[in-house]
C-alpha positions as CSV (number, residue, x, y, z in Angstrom):
1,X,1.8,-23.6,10.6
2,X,-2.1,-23.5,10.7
3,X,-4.3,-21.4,8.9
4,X,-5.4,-19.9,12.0
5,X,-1.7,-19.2,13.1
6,X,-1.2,-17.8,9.8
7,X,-3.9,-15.5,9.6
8,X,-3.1,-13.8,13.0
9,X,0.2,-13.4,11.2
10,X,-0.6,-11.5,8.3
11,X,-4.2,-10.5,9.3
12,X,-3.3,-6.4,8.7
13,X,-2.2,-6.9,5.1
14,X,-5.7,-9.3,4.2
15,X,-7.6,-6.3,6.1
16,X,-5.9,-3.4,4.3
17,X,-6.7,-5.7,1.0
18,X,-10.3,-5.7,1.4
19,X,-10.4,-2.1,2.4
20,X,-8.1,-1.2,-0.7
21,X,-10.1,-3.2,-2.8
22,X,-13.7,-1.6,-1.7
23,X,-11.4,2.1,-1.9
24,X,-10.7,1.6,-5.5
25,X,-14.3,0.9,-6.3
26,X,-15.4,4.0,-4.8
27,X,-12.3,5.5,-6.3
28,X,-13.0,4.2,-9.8
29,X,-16.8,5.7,-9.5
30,X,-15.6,9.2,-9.8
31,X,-17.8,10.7,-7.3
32,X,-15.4,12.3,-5.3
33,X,-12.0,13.0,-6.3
34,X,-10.1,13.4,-2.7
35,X,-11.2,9.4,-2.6
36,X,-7.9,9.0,-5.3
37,X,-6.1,10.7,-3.2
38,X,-6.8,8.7,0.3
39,X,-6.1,5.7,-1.7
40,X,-3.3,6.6,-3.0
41,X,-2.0,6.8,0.6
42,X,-3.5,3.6,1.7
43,X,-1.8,1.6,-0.9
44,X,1.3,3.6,-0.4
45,X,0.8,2.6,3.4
46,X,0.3,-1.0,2.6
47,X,3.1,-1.0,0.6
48,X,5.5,0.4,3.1
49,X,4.9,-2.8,5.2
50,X,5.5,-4.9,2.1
51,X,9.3,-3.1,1.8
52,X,10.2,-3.8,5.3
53,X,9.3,-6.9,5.4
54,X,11.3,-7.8,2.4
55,X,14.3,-5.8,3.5
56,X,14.3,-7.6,7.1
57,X,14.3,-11.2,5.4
58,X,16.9,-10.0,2.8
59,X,14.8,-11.0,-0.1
60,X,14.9,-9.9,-3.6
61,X,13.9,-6.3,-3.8
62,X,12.9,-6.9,-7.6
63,X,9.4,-8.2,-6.7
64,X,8.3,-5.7,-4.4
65,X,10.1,-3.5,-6.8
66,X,8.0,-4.3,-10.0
67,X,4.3,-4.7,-7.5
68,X,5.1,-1.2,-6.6
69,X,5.7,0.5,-9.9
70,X,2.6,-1.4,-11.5
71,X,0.3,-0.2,-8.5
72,X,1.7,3.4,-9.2
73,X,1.1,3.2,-12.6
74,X,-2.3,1.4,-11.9
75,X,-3.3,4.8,-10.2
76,X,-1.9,6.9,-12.4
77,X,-3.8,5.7,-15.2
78,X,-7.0,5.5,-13.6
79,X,-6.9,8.6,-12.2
80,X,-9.1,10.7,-14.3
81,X,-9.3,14.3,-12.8
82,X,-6.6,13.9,-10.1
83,X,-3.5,15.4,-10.1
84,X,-1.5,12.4,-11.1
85,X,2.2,13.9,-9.0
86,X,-0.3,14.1,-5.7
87,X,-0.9,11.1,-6.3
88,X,2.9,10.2,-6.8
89,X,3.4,12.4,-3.8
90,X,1.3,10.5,-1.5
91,X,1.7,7.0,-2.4
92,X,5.3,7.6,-2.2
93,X,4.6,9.5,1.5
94,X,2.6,6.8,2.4
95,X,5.5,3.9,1.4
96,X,8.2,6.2,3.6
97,X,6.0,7.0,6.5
98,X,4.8,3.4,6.9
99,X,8.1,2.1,6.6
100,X,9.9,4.2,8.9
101,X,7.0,3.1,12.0
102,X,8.3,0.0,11.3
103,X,11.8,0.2,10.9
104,X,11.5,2.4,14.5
105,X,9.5,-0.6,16.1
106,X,6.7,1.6,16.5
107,X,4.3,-1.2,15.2
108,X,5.1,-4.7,15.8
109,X,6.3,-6.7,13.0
110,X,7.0,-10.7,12.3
């Protein structure tokens, strides 16, 4: 496969990375504290893909499983003024919602 194959493959999940990444800057600033919230959902979203793709090609569950938990905890920790079980709350809504459009074959998946 060429790069260029691959990257129109998986082109949502390097997206949502850079977006995630520039979220938990502003995040991390502290200005506003609804910003922990939305990305809470968006990594909870991104995640969500992650699980159904790992549960359609039947592989071990113990990787996604551990990226997950250390994203969660990730958030929790940094979270200073944020109610840490909204943030639970909507990284775990985000995970369900975002797996269940793609288990549905709402959004199509490789």
């Amino acid at each position: 496969m060429n790069k260029k194959a691959q990257f129109s493959e998986f082109w949502v999940e390097y997206v949502s990375a850079a977006m995630l990444i520039i979220a938990f800057y502003i995040a991390a600033r502290g200005a506003y504290v609804g910003m922990v919230y939305v990305v809470a959902l968006i990594a909870g979203a991104i995640l969500g893909r992650f699980w159904y793709t790992f549960v359609k090609k039947k592989r071990s569950l113990l990787y996604i499983l551990i990226l997950t938990l250390a994203i969660m905890l990730g958030m929790i920790v940094g979270s200073i003024g944020a109610d840490r079980r909204f943030i639970v709350l909507l990284f775990l809504i985000g995970i369900a919602v975002t797996y269940i459009i793609h288990a549905e074959k709402w959004i199509k998946t490789y």
